[in-house]
N, C-alpha and C positions, 0 to 999 in steps of 0.2 A: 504494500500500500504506500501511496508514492503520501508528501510532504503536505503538498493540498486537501488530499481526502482524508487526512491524520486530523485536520485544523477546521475542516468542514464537520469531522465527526465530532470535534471537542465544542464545535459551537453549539449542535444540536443536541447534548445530551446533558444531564446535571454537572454542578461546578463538581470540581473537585477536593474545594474547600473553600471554607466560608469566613471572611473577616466580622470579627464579631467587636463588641464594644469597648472589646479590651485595645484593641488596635492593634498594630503592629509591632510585634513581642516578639525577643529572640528565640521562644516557641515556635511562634508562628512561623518566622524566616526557616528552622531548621526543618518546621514538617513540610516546607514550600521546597525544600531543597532535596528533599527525598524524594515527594512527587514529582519535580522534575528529571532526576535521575532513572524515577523508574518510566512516566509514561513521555517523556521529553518538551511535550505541551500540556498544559493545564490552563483550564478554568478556575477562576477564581471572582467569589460573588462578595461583594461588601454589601453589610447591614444597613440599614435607611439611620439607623442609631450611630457610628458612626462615617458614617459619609454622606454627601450632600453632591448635588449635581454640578456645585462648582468646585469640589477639591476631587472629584472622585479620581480624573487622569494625574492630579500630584500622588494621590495614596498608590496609582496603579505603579507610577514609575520608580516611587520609593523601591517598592516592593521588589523591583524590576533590579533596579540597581544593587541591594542587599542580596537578592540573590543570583546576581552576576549572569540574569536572562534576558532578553528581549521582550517589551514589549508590543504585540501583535493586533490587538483592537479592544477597544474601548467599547459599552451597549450597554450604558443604564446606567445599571449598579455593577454590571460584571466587564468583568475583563480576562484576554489570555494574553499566557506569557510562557515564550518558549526557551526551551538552551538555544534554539537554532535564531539566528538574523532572520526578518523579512524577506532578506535575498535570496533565502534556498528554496522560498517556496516556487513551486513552478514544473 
């Protein structure tokens, strides 16, 4: 299964983990960096408790940046973030 239909299946099915009102904990970072390792893109949904429609692409990129992935799209409250760049898709 090629890189696209990895990022199409992760858009259509549940997050893979959910930011909750604790926020962004070195919890969170370490189990964001498991699931990256094992499924290499993930979903990721933030709570309406903390996040808001105007910070929500800062919490996306923090995340992004902490755990040393890319971030891939923004929609709402959720977002994905891959080990791979935007460039591989294709």
């Amino acid at each position: 299964m090629g890189y696209t239909e990895v990022f199409k299946k992760v858009l259509l099915n549940e997050p893979h983990e959910i930011l909750g009102k604790k926020g962004i904990t070195q919890e969170f970072i370490n189990h964001t960096i498991k699931l990256l390792k094992r499924y290499k893109i993930i979903k990721i949904k933030a709570l309406k408790s903390i996040a808001n429609k105007s910070n929500i692409r800062e919490l996306a990129s923090q995340i992004a940046e902490k755990t040393e992935s890319n971030l891939l799209d923004v929609r709402g409250f959720t977002f994905v973030v891959s080990k791979y760049s935007i460039n591989k898709i294709g």
